[in-house]
C-alpha positions as a Markdown table, in Angstrom:
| # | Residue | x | y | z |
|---|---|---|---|---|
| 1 | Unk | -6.6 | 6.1 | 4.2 |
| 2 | Unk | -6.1 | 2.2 | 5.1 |
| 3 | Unk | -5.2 | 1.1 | 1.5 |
| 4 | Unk | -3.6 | -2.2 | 1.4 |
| 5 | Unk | -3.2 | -2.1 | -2.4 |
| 6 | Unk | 0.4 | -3.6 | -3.3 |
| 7 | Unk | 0.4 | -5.1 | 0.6 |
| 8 | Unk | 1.3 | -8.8 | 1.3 |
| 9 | Unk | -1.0 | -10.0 | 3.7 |
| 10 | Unk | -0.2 | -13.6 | 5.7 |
| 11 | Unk | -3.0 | -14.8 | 7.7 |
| 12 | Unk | -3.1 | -18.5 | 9.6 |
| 13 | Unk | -6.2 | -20.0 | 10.5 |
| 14 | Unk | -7.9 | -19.1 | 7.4 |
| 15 | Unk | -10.2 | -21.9 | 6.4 |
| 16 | Unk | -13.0 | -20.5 | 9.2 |
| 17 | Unk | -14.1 | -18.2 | 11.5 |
| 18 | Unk | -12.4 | -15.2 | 12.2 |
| 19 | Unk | -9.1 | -15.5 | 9.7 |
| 20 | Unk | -12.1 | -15.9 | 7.1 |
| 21 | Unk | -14.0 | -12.8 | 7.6 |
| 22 | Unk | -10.6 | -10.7 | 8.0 |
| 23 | Unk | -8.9 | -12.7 | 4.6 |
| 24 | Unk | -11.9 | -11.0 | 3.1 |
| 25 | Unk | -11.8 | -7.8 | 4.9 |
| 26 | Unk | -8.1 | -7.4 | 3.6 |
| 27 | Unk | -9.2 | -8.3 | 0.0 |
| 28 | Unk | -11.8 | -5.6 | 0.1 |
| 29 | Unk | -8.8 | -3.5 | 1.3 |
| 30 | Unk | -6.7 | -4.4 | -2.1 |
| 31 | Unk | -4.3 | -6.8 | -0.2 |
| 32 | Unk | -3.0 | -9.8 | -1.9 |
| 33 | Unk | -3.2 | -12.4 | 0.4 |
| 34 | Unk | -1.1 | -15.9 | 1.8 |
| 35 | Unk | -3.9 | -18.3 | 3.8 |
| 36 | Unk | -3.1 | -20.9 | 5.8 |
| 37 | Unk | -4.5 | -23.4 | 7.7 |
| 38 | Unk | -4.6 | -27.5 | 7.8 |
| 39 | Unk | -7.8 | -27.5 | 5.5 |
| 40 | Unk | -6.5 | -27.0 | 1.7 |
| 41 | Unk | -10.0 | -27.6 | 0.0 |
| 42 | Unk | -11.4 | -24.8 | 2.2 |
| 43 | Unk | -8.4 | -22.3 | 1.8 |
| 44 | Unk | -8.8 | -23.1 | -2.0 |
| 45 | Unk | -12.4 | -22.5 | -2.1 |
| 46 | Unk | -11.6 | -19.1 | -0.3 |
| 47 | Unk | -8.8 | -18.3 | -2.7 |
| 48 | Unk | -10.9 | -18.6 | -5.4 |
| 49 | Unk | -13.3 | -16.2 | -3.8 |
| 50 | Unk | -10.8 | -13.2 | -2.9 |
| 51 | Unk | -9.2 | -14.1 | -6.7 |
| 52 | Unk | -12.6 | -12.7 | -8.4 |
| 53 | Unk | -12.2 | -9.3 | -6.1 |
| 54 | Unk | -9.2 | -8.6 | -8.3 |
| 55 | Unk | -6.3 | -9.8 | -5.8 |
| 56 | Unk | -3.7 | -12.6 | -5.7 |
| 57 | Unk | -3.9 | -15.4 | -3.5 |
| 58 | Unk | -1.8 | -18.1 | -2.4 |
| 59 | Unk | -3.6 | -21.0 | -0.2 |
| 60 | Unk | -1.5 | -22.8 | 1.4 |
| 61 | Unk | -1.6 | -26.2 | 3.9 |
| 62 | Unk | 0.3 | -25.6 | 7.5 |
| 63 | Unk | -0.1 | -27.3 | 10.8 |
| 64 | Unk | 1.0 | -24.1 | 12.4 |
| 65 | Unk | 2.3 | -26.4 | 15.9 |
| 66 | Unk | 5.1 | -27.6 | 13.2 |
| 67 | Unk | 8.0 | -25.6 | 13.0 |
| 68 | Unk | 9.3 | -27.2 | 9.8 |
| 69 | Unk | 5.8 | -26.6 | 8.3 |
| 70 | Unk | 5.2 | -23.0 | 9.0 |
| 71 | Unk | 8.7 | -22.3 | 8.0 |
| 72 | Unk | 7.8 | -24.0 | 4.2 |
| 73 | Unk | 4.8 | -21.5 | 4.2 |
| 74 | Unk | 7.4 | -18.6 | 4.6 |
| 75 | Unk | 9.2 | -20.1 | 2.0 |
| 76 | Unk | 6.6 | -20.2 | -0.2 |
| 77 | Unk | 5.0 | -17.0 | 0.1 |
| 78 | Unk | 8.8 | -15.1 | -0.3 |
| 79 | Unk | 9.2 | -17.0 | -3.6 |
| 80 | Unk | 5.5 | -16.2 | -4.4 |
| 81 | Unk | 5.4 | -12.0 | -3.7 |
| 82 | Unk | 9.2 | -11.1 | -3.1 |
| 83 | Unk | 7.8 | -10.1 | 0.3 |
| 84 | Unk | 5.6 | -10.2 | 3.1 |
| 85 | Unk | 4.2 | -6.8 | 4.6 |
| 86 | Unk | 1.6 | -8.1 | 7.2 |
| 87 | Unk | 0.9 | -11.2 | 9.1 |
| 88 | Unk | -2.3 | -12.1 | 11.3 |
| 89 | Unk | -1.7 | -15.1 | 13.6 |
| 90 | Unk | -5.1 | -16.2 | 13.8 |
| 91 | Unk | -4.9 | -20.1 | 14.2 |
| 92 | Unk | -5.8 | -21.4 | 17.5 |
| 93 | Unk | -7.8 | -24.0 | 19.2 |
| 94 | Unk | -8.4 | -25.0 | 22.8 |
| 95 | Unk | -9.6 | -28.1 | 25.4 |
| 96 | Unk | -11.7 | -26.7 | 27.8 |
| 97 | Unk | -10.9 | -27.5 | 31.3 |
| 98 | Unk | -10.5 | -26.4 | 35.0 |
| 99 | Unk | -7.2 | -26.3 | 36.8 |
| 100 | Unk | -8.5 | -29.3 | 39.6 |
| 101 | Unk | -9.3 | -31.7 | 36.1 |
| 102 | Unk | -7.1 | -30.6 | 33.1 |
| 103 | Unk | -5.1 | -33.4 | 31.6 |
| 104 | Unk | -1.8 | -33.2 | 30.5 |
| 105 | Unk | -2.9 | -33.6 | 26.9 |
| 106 | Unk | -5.2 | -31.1 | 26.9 |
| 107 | Unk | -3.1 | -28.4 | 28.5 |
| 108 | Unk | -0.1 | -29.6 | 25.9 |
| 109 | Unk | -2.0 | -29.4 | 23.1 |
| 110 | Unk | -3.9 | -25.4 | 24.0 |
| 111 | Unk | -0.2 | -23.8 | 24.7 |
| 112 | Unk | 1.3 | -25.6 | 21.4 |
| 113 | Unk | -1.6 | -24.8 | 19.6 |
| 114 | Unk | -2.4 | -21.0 | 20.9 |
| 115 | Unk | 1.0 | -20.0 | 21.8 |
| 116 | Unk | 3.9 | -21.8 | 20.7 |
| 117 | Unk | 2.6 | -21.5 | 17.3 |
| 118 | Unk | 2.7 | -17.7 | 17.5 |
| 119 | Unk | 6.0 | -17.9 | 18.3 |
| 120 | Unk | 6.9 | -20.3 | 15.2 |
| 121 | Unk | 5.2 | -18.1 | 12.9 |
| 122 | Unk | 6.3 | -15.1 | 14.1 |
| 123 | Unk | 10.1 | -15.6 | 13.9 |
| 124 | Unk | 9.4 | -17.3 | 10.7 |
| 125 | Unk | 7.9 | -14.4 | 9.3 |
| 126 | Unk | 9.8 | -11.5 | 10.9 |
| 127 | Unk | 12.9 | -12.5 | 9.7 |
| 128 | Unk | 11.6 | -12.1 | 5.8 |
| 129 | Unk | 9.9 | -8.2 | 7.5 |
| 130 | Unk | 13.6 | -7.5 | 8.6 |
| 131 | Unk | 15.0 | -7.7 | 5.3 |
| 132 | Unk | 12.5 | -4.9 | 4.1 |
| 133 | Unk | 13.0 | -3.0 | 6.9 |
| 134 | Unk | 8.9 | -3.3 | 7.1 |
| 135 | Unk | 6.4 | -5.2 | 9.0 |
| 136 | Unk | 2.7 | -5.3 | 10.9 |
| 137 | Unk | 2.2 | -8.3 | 13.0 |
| 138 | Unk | -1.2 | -8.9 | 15.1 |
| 139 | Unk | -1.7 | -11.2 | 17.1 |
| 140 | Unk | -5.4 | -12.6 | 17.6 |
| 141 | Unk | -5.1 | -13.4 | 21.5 |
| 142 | Unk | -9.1 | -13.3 | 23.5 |
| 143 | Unk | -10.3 | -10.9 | 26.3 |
| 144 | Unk | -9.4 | -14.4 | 28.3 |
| 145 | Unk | -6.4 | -13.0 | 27.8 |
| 146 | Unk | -6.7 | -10.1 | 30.0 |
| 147 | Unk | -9.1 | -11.2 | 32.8 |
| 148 | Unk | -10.7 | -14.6 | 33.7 |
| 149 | Unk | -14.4 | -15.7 | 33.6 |
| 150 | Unk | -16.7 | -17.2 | 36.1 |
| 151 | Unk | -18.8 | -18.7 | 32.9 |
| 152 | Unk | -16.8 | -21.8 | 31.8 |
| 153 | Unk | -13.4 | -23.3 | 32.8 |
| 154 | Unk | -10.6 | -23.3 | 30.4 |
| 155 | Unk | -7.7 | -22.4 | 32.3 |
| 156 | Unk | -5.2 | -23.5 | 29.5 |
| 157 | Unk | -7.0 | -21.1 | 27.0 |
| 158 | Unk | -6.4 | -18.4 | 29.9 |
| 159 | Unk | -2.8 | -18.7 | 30.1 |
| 160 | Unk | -1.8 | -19.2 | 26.3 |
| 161 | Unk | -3.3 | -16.2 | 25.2 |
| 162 | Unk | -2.4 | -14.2 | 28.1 |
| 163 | Unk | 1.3 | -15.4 | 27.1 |
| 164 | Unk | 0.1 | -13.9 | 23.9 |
| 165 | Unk | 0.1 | -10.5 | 24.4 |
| 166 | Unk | 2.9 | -10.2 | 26.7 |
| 167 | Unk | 4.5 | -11.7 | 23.8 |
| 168 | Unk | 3.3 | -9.3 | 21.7 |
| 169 | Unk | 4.6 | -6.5 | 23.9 |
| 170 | Unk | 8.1 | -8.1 | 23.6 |
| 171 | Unk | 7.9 | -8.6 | 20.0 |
| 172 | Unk | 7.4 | -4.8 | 19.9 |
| 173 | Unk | 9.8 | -3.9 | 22.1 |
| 174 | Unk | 12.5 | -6.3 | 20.0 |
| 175 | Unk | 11.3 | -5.4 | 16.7 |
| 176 | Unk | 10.7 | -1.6 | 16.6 |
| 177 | Unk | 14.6 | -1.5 | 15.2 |
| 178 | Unk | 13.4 | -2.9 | 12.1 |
| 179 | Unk | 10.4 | -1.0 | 12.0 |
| 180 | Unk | 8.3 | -3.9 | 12.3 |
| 181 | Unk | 5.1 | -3.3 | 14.8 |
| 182 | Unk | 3.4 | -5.9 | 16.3 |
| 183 | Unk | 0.1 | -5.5 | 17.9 |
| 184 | Unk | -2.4 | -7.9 | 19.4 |
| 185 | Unk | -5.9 | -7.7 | 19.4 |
| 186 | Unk | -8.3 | -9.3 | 21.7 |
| 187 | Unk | -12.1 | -10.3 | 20.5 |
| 188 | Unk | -14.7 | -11.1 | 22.8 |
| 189 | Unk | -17.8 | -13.4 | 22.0 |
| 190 | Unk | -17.7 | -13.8 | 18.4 |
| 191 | Unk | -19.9 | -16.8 | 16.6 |
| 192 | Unk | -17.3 | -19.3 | 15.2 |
| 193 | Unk | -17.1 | -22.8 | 14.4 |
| 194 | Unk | -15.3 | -23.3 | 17.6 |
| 195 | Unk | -17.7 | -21.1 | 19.6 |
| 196 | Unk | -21.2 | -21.0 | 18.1 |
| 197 | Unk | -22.4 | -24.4 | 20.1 |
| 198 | Unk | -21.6 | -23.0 | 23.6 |
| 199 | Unk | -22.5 | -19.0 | 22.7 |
| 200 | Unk | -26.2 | -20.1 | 21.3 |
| 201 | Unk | -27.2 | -21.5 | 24.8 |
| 202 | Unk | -29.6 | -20.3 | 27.1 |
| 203 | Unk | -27.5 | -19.8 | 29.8 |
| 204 | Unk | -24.6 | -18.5 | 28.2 |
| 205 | Unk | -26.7 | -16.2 | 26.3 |
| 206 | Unk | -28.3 | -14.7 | 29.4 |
| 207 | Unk | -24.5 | -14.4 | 31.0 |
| 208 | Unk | -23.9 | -12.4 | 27.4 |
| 209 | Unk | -26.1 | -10.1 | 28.6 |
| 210 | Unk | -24.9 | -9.8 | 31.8 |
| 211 | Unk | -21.5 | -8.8 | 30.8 |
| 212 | Unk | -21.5 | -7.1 | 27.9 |
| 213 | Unk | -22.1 | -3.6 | 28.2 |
| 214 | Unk | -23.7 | -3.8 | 24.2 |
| 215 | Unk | -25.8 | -6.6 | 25.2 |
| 216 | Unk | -24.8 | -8.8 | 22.0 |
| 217 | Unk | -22.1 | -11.2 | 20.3 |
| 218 | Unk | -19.9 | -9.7 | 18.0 |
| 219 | Unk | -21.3 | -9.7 | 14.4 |
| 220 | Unk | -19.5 | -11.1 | 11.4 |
| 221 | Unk | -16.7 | -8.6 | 10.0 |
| 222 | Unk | -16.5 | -6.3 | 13.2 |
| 223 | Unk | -12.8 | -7.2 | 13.8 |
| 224 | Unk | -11.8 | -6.1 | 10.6 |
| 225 | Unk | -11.9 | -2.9 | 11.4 |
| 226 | Unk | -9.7 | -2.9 | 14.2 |
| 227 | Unk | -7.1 | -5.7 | 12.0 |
| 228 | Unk | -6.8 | -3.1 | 9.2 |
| 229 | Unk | -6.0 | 0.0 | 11.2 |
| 230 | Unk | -3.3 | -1.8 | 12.3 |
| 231 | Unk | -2.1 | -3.4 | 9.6 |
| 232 | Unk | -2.0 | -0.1 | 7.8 |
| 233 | Unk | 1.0 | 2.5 | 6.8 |
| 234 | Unk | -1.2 | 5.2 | 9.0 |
| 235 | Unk | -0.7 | 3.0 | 11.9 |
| 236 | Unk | 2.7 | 3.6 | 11.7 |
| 237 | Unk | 3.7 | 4.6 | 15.5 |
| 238 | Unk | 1.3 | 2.5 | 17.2 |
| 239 | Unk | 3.0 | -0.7 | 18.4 |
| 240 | Unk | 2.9 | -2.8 | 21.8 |
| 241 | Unk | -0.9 | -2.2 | 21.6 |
| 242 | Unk | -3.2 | -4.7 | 23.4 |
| 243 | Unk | -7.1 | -4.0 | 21.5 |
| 244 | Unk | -9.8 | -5.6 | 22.8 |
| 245 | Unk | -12.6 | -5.9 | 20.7 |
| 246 | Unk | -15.3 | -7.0 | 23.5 |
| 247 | Unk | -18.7 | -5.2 | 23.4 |
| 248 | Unk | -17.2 | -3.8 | 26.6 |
| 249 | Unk | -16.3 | -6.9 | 28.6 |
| 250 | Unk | -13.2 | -5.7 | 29.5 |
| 251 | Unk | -14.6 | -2.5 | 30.7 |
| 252 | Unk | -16.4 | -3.5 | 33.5 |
């Protein structure tokens, strides 16, 4: 079960963090695989990687907050495989801010970068899944995405990836015609690039603790599991399906 052998896997956000570990957690699956992300030398370096395991890759630059750009990266990987079976939308970044001092900017720039990309890859990528009649999309939204937190304010974060998987349950809805699924998938506190300076503090630590029931950070590769299931042909009549991976965070 879960084979990805043959599979075209797009993943955005590639270059770090958590489109890393699950680029190499679909590799280990036999997927070939399409990376994006704004880094090149990084994707390239990664490529080369997942290239000794035995699959095909394709890096490829995007600023996924540019339509025109993401839409060349669809181009690209249709003339590169013929098709595309699976994407992750994993790019994101945020400003951190409270609702009484967020600037315009800053909320701008987290819903462009954490929402209206997902949009612009999605269509962009859907429409080559329609002509197969075949698709898995997951969405990487946040357990911010379901509740708030009391631990630090970043409102915009909040509401762009709570617009996430509400647009993920539309996409499903839309999409199950062409039996295309969509999924999201909502991690808690991994260790990222983007994360690792606030999660390795004192105080947040201790809060860790506090609120999640397994008492820990997620550990590198412990979304793959959860982006694979979905992703695969056994996973067939699950669609619409919001999965937090949270220690328990949500649970409480």
């Amino acid at each position: 079960m879960f084979s990805l052998k043959n599979r075209v896997v797009v993943i955005t956000g590639a270059s770090s963090g958590l489109g890393m570990q699950m680029a190499r957690g679909f590799a280990a699956q036999g997927a070939d695989l399409v990376i994006t992300a704004r880094r090149i030398e990084r994707l390239e370096n990664l490529a080369q990687e997942l290239r000794a395991t035995g699959v095909r890759c394709l890096p490829v630059k995007c600023d996924v907050t540019k339509s025109d750009e993401v839409d060349a990266v669809a181009a690209k990987a249709e003339a590169k495989f013929g098709k595309v079976d699976v994407l992750v939308n994993c790019a994101g970044a945020a400003a951190n801010a409270g609702v009484l001092k967020m600037t315009d900017e800053e909320w701008d720039f987290t819903l462009s970068t954490d929402l209206t990309s997902v949009f612009y890859v999605t269509r962009a990528f859907a429409n080559i899944m329609k002509k197969h009649s075949y698709g898995r999309i997951i969405n990487i939204a946040s357990m911010y995405g379901l509740v708030g937190n009391p631990a630090i304010d970043t409102v915009a974060y909040h509401a762009s990836k709570g617009g996430v998987v509400n647009f993920t349950r539309a996409v499903a809805a839309e999409l199950a015609k062409y039996n295309i699924t969509c999924n999201a998938i909502c991690p808690g506190y991994f260790a990222t690039e983007l994360t690792e300076e606030t999660l390795k503090t004192e105080e947040f630590t201790a809060y860790m603790k506090a609120t999640v029931p397994l008492g820990r950070y997620g550990k590198e590769g412990e979304l793959n599991a959860g982006a694979i299931f979905l992703a695969s042909d056994e996973a067939s009549y699950v669609t619409g399906v919001i999965l937090p991976i949270d220690g328990g965070y949500t649970a409480i």
